[in-house]
mmJSON file of the N, C-alpha and C atoms, coordinates in Angstrom:
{"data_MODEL":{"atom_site":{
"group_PDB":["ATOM","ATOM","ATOM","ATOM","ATOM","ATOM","ATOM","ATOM","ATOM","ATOM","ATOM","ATOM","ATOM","ATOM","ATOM","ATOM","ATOM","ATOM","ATOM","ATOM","ATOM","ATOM","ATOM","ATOM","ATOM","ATOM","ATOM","ATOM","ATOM","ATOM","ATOM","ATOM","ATOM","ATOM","ATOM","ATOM","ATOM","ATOM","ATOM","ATOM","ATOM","ATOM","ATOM","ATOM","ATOM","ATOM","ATOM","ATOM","ATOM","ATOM","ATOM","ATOM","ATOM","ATOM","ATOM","ATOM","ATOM","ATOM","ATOM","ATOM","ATOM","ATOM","ATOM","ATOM","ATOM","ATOM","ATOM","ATOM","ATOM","ATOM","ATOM","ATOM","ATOM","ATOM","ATOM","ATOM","ATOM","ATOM","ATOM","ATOM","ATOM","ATOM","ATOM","ATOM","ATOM","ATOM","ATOM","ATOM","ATOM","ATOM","ATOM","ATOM","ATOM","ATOM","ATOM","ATOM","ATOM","ATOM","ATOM","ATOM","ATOM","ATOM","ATOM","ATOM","ATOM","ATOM","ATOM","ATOM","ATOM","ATOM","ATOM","ATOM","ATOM","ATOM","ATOM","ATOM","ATOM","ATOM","ATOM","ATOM","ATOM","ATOM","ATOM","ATOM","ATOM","ATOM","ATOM","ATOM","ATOM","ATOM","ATOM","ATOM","ATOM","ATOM","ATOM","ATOM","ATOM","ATOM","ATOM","ATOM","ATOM","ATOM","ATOM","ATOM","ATOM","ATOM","ATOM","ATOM","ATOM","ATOM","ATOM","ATOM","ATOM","ATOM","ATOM","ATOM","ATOM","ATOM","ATOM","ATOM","ATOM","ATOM","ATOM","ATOM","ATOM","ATOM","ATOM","ATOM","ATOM","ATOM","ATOM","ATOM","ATOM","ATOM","ATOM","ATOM","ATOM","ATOM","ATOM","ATOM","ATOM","ATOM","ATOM","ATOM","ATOM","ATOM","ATOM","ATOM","ATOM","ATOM","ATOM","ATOM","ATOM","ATOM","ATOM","ATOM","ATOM","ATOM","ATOM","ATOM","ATOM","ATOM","ATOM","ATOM","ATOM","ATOM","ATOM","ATOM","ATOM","ATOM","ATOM","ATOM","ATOM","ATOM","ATOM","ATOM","ATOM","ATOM","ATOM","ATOM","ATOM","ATOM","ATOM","ATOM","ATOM","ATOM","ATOM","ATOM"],
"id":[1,2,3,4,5,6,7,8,9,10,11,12,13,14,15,16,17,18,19,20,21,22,23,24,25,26,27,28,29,30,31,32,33,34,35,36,37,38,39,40,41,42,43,44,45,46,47,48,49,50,51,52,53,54,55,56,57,58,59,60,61,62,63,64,65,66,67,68,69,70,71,72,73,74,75,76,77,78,79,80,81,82,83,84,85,86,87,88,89,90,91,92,93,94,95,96,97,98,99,100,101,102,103,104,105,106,107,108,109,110,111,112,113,114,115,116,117,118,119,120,121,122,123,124,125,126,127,128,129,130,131,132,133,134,135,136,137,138,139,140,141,142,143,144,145,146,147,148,149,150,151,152,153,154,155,156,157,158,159,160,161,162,163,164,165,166,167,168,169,170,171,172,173,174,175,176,177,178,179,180,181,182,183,184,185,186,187,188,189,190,191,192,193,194,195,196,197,198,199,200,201,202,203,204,205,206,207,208,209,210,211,212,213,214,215,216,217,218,219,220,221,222,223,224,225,226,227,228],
"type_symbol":["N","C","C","N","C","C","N","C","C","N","C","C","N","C","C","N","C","C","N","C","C","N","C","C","N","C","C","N","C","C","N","C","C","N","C","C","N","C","C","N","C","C","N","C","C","N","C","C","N","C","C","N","C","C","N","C","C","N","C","C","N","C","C","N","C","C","N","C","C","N","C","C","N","C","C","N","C","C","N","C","C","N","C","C","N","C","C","N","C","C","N","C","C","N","C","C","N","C","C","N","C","C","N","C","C","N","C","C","N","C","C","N","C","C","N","C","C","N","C","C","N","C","C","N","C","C","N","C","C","N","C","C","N","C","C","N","C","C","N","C","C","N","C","C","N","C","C","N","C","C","N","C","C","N","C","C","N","C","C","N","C","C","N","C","C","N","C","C","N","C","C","N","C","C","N","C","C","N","C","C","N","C","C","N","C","C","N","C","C","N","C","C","N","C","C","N","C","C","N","C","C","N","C","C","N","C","C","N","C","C","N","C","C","N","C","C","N","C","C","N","C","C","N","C","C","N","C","C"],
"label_atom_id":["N","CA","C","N","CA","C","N","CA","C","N","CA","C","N","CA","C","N","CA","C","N","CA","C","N","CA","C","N","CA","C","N","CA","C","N","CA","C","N","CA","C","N","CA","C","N","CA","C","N","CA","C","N","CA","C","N","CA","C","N","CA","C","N","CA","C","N","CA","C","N","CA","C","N","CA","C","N","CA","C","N","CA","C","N","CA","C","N","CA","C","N","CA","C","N","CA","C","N","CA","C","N","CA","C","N","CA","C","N","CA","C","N","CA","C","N","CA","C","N","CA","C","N","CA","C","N","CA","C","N","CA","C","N","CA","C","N","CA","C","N","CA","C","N","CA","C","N","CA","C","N","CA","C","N","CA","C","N","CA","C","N","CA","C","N","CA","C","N","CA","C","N","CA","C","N","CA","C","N","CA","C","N","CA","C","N","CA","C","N","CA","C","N","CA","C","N","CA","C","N","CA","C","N","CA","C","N","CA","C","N","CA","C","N","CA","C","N","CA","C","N","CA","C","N","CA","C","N","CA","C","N","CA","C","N","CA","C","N","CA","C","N","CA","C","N","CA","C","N","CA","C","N","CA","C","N","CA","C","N","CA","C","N","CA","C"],
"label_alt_id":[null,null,null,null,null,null,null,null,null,null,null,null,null,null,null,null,null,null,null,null,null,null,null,null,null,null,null,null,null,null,null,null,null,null,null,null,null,null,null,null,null,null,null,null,null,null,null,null,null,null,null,null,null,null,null,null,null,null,null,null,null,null,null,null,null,null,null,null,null,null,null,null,null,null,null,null,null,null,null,null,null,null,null,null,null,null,null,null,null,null,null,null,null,null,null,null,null,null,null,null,null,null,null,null,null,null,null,null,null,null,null,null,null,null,null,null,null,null,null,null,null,null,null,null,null,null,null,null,null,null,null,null,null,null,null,null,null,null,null,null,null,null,null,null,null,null,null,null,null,null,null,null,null,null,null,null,null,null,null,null,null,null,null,null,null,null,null,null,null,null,null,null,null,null,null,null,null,null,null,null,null,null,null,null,null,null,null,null,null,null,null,null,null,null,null,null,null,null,null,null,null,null,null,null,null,null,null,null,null,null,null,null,null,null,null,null,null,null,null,null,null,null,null,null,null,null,null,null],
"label_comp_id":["UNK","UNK","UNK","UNK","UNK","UNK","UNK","UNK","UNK","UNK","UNK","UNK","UNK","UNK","UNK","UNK","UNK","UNK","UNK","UNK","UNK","UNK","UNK","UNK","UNK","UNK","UNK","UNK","UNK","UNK","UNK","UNK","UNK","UNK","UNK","UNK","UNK","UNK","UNK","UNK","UNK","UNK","UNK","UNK","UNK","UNK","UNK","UNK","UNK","UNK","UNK","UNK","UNK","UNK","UNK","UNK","UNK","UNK","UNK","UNK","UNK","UNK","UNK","UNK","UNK","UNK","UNK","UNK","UNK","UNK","UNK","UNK","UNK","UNK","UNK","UNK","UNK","UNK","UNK","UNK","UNK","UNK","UNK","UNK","UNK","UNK","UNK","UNK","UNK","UNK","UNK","UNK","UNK","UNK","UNK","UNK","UNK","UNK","UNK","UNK","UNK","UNK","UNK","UNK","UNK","UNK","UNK","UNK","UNK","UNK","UNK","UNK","UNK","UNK","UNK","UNK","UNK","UNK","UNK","UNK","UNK","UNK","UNK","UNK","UNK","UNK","UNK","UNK","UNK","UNK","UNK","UNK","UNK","UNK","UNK","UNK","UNK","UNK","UNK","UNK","UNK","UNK","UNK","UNK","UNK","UNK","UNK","UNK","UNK","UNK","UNK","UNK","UNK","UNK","UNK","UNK","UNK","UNK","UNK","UNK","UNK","UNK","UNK","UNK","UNK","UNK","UNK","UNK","UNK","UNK","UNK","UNK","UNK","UNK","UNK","UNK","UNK","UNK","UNK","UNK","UNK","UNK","UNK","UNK","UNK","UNK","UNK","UNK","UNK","UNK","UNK","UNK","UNK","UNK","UNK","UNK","UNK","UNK","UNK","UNK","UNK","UNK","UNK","UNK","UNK","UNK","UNK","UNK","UNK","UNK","UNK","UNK","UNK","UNK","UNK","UNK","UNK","UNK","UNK","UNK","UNK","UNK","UNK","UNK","UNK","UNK","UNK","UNK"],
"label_asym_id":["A","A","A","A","A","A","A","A","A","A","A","A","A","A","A","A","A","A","A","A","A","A","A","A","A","A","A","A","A","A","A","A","A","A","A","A","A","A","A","A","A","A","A","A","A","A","A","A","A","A","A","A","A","A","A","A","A","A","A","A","A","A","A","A","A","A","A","A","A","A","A","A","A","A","A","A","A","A","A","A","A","A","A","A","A","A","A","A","A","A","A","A","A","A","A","A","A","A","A","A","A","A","A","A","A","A","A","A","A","A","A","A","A","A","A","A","A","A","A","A","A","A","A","A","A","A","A","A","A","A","A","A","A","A","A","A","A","A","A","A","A","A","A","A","A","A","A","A","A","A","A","A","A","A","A","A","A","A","A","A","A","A","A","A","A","A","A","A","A","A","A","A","A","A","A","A","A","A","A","A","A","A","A","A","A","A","A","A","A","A","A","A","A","A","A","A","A","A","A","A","A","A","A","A","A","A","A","A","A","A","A","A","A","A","A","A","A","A","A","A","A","A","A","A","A","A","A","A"],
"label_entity_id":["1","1","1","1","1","1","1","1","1","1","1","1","1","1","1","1","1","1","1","1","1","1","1","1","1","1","1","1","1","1","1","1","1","1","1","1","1","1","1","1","1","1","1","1","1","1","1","1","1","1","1","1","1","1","1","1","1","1","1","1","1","1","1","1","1","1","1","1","1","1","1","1","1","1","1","1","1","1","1","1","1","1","1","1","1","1","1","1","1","1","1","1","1","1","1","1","1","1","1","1","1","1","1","1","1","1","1","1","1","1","1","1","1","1","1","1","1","1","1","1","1","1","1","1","1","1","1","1","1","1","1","1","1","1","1","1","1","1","1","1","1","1","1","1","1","1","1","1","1","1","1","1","1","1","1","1","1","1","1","1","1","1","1","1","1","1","1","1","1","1","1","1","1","1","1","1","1","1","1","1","1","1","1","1","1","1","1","1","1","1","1","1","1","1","1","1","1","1","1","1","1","1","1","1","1","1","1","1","1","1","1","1","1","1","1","1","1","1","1","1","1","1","1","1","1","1","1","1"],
"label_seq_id":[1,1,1,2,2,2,3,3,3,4,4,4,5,5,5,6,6,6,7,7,7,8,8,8,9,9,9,10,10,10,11,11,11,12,12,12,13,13,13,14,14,14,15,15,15,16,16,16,17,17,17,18,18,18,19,19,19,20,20,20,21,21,21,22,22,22,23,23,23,24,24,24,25,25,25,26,26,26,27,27,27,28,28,28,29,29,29,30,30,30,31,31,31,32,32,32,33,33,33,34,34,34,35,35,35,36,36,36,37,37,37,38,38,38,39,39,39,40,40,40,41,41,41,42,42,42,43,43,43,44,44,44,45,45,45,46,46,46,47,47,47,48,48,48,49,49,49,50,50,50,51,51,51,52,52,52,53,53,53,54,54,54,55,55,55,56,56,56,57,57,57,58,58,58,59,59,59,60,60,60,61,61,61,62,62,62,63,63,63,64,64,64,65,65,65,66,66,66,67,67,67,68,68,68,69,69,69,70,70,70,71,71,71,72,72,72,73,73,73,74,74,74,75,75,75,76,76,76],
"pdbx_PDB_ins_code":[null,null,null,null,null,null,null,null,null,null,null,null,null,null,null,null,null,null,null,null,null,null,null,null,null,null,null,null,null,null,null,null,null,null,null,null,null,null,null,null,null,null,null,null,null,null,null,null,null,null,null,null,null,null,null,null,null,null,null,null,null,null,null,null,null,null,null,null,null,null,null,null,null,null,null,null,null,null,null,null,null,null,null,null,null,null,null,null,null,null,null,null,null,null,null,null,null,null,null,null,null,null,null,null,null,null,null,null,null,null,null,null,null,null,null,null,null,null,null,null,null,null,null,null,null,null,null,null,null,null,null,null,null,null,null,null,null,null,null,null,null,null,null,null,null,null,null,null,null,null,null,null,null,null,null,null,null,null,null,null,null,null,null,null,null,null,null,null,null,null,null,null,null,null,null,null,null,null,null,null,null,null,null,null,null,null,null,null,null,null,null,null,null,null,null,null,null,null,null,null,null,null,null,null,null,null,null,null,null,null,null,null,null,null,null,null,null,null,null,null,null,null,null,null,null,null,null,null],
"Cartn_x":[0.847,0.0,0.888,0.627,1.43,0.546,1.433,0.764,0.835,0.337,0.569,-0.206,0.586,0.05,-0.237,-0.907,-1.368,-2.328,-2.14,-3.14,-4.038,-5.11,-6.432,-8.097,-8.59,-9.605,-10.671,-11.652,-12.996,-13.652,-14.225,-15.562,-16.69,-17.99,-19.546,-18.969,-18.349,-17.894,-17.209,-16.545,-15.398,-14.348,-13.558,-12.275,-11.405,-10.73,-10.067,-8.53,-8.568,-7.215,-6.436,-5.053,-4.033,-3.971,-3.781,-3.792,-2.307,-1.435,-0.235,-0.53,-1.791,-2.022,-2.993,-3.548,-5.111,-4.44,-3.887,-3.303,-2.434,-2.211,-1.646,-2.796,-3.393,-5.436,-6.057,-5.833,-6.982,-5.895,-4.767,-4.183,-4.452,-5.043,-5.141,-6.009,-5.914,-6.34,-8.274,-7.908,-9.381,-9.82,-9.524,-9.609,-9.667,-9.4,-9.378,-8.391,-8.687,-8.025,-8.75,-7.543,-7.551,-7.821,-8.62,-8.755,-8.902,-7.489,-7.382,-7.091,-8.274,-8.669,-7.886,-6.756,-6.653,-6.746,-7.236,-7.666,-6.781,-6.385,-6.026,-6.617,-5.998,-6.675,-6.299,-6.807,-6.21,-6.424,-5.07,-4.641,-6.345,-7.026,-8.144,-9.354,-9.262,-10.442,-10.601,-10.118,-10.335,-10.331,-11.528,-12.623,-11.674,-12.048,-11.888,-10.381,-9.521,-8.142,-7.918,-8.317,-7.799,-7.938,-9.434,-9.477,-9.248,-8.473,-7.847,-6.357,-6.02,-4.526,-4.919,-6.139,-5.976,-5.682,-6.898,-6.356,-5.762,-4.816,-3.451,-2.539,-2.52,-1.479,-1.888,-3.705,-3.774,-3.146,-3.629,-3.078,-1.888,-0.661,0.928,1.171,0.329,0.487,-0.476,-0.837,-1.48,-0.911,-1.097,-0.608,-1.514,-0.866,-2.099,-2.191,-1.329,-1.671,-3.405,-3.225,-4.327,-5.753,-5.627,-6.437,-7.822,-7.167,-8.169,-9.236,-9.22,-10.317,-11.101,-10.858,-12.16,-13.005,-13.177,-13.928,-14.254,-13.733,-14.108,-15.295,-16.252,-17.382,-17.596,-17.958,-18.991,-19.288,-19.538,-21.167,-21.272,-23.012,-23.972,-24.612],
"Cartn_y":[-1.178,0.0,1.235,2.017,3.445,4.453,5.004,6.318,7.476,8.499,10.041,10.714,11.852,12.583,14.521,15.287,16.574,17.058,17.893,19.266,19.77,19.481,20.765,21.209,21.253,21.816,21.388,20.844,20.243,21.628,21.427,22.074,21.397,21.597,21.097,19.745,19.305,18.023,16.815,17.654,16.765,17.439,16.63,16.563,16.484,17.963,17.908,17.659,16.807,15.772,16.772,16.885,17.489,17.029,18.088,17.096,16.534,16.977,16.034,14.609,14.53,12.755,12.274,13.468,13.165,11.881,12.121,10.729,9.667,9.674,8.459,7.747,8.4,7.681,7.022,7.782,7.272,6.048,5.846,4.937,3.654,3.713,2.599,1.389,0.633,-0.873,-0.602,-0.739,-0.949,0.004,1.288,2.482,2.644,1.531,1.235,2.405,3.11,3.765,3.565,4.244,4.309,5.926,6.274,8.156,8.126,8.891,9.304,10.636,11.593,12.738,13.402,13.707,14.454,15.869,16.633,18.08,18.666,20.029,20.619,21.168,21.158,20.979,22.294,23.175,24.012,23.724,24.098,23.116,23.727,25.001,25.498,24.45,23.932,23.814,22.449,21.819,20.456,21.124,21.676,22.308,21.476,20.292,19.356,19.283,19.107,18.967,20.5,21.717,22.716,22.716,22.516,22.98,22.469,20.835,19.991,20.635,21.089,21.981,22.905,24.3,25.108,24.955,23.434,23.257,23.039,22.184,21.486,22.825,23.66,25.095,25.672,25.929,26.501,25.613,24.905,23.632,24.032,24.096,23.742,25.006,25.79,26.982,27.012,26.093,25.933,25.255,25.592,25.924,25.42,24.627,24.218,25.402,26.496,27.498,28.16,27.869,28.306,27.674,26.838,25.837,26.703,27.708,28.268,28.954,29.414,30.207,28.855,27.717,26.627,26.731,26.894,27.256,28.174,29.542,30.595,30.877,31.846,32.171,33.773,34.252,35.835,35.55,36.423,36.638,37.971,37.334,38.595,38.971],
"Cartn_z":[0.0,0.0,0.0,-0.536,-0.836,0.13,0.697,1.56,0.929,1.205,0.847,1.796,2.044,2.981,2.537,3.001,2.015,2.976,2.822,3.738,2.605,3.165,2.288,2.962,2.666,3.188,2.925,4.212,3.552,3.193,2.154,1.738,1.12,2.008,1.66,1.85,2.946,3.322,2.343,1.681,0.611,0.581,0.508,0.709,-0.414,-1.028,-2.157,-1.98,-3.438,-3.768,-4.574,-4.123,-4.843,-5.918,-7.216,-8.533,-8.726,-7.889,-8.201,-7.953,-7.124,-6.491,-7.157,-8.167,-8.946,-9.712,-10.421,-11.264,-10.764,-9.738,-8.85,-8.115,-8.146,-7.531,-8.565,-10.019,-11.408,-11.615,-11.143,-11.822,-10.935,-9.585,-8.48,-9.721,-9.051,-9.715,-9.501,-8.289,-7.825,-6.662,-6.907,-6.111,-4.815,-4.112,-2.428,-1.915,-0.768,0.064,0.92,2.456,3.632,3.822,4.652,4.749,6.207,6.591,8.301,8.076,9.421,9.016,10.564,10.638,11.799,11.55,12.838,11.951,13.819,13.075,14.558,15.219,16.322,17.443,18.686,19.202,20.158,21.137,22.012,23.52,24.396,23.488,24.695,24.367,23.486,23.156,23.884,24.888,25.523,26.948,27.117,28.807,29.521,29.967,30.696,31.566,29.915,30.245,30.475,30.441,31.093,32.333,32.273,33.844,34.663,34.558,35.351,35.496,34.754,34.38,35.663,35.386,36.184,38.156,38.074,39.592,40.027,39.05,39.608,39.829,39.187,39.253,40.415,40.583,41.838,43.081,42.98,43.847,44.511,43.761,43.618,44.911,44.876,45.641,46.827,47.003,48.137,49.187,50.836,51.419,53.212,53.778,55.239,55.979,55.846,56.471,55.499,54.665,54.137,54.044,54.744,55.055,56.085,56.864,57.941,56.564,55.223,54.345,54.278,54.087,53.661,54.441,55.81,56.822,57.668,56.71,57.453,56.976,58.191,57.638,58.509,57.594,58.089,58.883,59.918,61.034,60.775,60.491,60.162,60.864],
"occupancy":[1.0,1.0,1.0,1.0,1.0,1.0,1.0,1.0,1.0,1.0,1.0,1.0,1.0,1.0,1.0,1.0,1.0,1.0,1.0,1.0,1.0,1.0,1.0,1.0,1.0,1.0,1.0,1.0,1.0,1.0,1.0,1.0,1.0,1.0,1.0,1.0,1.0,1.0,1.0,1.0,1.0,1.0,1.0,1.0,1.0,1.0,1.0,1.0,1.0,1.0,1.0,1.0,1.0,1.0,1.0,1.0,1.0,1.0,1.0,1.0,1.0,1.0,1.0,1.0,1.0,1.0,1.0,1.0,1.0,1.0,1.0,1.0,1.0,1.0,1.0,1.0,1.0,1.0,1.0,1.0,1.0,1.0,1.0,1.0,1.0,1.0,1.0,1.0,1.0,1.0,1.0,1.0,1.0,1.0,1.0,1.0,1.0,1.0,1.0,1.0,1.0,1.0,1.0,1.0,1.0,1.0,1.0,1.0,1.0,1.0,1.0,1.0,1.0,1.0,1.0,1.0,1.0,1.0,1.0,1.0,1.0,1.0,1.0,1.0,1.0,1.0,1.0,1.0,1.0,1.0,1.0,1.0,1.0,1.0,1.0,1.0,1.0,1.0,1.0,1.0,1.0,1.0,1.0,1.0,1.0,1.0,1.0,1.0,1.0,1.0,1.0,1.0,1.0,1.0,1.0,1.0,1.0,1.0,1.0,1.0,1.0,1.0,1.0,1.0,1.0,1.0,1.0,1.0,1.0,1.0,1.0,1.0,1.0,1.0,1.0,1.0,1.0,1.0,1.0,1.0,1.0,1.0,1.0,1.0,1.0,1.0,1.0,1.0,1.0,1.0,1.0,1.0,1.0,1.0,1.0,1.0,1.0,1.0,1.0,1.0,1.0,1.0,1.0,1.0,1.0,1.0,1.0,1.0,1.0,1.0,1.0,1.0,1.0,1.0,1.0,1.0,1.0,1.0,1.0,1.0,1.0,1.0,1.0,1.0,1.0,1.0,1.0,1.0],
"B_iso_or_equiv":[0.0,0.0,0.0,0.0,0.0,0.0,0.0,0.0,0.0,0.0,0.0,0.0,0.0,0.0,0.0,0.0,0.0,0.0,0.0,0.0,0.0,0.0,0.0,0.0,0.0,0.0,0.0,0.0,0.0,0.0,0.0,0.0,0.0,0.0,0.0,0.0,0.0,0.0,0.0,0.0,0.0,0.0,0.0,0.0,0.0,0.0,0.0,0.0,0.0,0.0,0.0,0.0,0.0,0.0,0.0,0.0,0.0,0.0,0.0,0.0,0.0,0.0,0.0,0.0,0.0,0.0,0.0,0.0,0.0,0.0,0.0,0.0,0.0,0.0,0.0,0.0,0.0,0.0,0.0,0.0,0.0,0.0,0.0,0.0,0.0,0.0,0.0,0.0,0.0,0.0,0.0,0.0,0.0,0.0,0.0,0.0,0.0,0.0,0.0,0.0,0.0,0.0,0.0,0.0,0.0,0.0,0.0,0.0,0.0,0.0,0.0,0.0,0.0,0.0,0.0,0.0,0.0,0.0,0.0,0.0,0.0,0.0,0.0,0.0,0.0,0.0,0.0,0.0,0.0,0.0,0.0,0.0,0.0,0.0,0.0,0.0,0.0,0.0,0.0,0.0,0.0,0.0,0.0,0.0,0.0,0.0,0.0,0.0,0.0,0.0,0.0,0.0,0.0,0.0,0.0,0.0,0.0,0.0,0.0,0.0,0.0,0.0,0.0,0.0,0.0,0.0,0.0,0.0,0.0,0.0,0.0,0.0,0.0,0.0,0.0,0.0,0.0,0.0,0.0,0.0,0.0,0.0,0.0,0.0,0.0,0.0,0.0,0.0,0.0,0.0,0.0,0.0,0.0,0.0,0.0,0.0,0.0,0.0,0.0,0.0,0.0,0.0,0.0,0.0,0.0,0.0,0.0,0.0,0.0,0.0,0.0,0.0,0.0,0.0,0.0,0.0,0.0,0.0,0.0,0.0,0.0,0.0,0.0,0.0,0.0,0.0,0.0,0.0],
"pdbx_formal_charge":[null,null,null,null,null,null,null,null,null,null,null,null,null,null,null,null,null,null,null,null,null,null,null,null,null,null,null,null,null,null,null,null,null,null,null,null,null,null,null,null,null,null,null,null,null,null,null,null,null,null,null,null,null,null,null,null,null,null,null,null,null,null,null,null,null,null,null,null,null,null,null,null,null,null,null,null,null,null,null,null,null,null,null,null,null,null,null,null,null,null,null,null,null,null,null,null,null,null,null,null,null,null,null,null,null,null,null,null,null,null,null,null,null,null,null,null,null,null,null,null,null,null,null,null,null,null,null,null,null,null,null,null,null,null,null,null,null,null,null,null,null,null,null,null,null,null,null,null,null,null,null,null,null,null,null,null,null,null,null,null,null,null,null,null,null,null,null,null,null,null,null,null,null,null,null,null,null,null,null,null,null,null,null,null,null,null,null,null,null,null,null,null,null,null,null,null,null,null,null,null,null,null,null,null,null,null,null,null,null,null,null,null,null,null,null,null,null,null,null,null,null,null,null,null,null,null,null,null],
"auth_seq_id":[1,1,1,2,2,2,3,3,3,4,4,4,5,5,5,6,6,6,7,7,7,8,8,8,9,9,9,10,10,10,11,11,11,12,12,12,13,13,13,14,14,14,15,15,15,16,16,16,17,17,17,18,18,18,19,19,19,20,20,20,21,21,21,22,22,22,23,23,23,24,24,24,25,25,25,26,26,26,27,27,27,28,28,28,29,29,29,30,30,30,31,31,31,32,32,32,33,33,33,34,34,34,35,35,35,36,36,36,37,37,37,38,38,38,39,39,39,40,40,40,41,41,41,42,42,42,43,43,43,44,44,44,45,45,45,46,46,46,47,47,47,48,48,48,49,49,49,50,50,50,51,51,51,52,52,52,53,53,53,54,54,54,55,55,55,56,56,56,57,57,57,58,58,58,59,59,59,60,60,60,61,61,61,62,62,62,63,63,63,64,64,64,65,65,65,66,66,66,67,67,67,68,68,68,69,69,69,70,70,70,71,71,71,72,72,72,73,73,73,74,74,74,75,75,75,76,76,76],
"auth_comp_id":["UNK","UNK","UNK","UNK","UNK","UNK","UNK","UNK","UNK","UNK","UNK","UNK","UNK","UNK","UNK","UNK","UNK","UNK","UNK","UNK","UNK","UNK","UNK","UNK","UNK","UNK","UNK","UNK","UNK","UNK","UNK","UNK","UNK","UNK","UNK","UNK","UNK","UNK","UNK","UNK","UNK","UNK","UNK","UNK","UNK","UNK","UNK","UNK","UNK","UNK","UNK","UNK","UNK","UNK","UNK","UNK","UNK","UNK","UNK","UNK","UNK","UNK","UNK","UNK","UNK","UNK","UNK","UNK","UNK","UNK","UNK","UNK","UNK","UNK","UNK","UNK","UNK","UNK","UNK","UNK","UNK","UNK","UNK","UNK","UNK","UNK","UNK","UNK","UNK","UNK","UNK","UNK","UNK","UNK","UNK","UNK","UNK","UNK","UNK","UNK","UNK","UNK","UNK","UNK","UNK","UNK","UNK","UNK","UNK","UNK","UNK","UNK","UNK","UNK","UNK","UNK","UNK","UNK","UNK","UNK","UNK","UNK","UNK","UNK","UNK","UNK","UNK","UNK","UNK","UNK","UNK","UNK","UNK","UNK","UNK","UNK","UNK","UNK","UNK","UNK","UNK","UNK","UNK","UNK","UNK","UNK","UNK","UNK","UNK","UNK","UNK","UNK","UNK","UNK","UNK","UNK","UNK","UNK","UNK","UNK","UNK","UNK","UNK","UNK","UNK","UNK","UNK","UNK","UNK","UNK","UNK","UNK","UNK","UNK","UNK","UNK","UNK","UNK","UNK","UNK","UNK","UNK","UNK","UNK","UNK","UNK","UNK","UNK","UNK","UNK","UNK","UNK","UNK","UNK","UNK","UNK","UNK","UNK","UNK","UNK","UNK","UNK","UNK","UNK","UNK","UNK","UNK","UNK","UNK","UNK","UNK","UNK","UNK","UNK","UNK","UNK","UNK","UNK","UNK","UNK","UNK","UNK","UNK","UNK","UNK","UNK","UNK","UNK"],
"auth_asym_id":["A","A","A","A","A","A","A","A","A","A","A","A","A","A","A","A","A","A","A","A","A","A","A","A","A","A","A","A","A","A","A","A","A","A","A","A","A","A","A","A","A","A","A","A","A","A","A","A","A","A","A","A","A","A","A","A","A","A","A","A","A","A","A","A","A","A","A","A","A","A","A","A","A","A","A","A","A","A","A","A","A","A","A","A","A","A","A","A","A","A","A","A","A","A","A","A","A","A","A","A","A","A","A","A","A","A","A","A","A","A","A","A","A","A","A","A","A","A","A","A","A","A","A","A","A","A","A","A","A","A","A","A","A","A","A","A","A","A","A","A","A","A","A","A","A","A","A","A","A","A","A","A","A","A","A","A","A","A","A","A","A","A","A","A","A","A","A","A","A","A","A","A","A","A","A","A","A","A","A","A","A","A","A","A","A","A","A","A","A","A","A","A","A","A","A","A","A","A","A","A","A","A","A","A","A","A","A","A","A","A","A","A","A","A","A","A","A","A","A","A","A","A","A","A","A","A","A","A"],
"auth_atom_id":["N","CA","C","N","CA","C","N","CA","C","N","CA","C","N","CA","C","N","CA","C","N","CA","C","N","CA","C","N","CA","C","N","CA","C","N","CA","C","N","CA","C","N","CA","C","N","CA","C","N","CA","C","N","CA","C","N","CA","C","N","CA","C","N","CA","C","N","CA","C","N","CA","C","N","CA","C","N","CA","C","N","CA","C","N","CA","C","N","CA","C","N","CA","C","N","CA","C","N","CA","C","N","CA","C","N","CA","C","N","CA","C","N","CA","C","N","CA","C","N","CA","C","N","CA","C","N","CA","C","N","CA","C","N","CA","C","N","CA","C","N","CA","C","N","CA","C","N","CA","C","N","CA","C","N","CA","C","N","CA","C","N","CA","C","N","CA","C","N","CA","C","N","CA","C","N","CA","C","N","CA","C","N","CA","C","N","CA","C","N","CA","C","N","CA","C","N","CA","C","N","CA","C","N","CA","C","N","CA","C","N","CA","C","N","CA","C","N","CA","C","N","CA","C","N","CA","C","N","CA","C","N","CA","C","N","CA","C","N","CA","C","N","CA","C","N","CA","C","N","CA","C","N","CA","C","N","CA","C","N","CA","C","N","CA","C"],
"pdbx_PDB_model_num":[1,1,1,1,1,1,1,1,1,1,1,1,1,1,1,1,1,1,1,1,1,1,1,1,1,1,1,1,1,1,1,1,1,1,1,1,1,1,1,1,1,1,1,1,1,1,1,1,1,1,1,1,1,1,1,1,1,1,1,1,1,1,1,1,1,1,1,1,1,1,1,1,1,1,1,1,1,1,1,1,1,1,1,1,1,1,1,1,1,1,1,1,1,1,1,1,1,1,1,1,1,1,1,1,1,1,1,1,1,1,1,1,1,1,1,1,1,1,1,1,1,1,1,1,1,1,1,1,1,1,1,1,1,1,1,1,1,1,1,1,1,1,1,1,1,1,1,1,1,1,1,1,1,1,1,1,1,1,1,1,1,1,1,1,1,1,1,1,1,1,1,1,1,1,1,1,1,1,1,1,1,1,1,1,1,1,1,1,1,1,1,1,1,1,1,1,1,1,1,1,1,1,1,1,1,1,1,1,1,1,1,1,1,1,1,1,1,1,1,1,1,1,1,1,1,1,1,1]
}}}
């Protein structure tokens, strides 16, 4: 199996073929391919894994002296 790899852009959900590969495709036997779609990705856009990030940082700076705010309270 021959790989190739190429950056482009879906549009109206198809996926255009470089024509340097257009004729290395018309020439396949029996047109079988493999299509793996990784698309990028920004480190914000995974909620989850940030905000597991943010506590661990608050965390790192936390402190048993600081322990007396979990249970402080007003009187009103």
């Amino acid at each position: 199996m021959k790989a190739f790899e190429f950056t482009t852009k879906i549009k109206k959900n198809k996926i255009d073929i470089p024509s340097r590969l257009q004729n290395e495709i018309a020439q396949s036997e029996d047109g079988a391919a493999r299509v793996i779609i990784l698309l990028e990705e920004s480190p914000i856009r995974d909620e989850s894994a940030l905000g597991q990030l943010v506590v661990e940082k608050f965390l790192e700076g936390y402190d048993e002296s600081d322990a007396i705010y979990d249970t402080y309270k007003i009187d009103e």
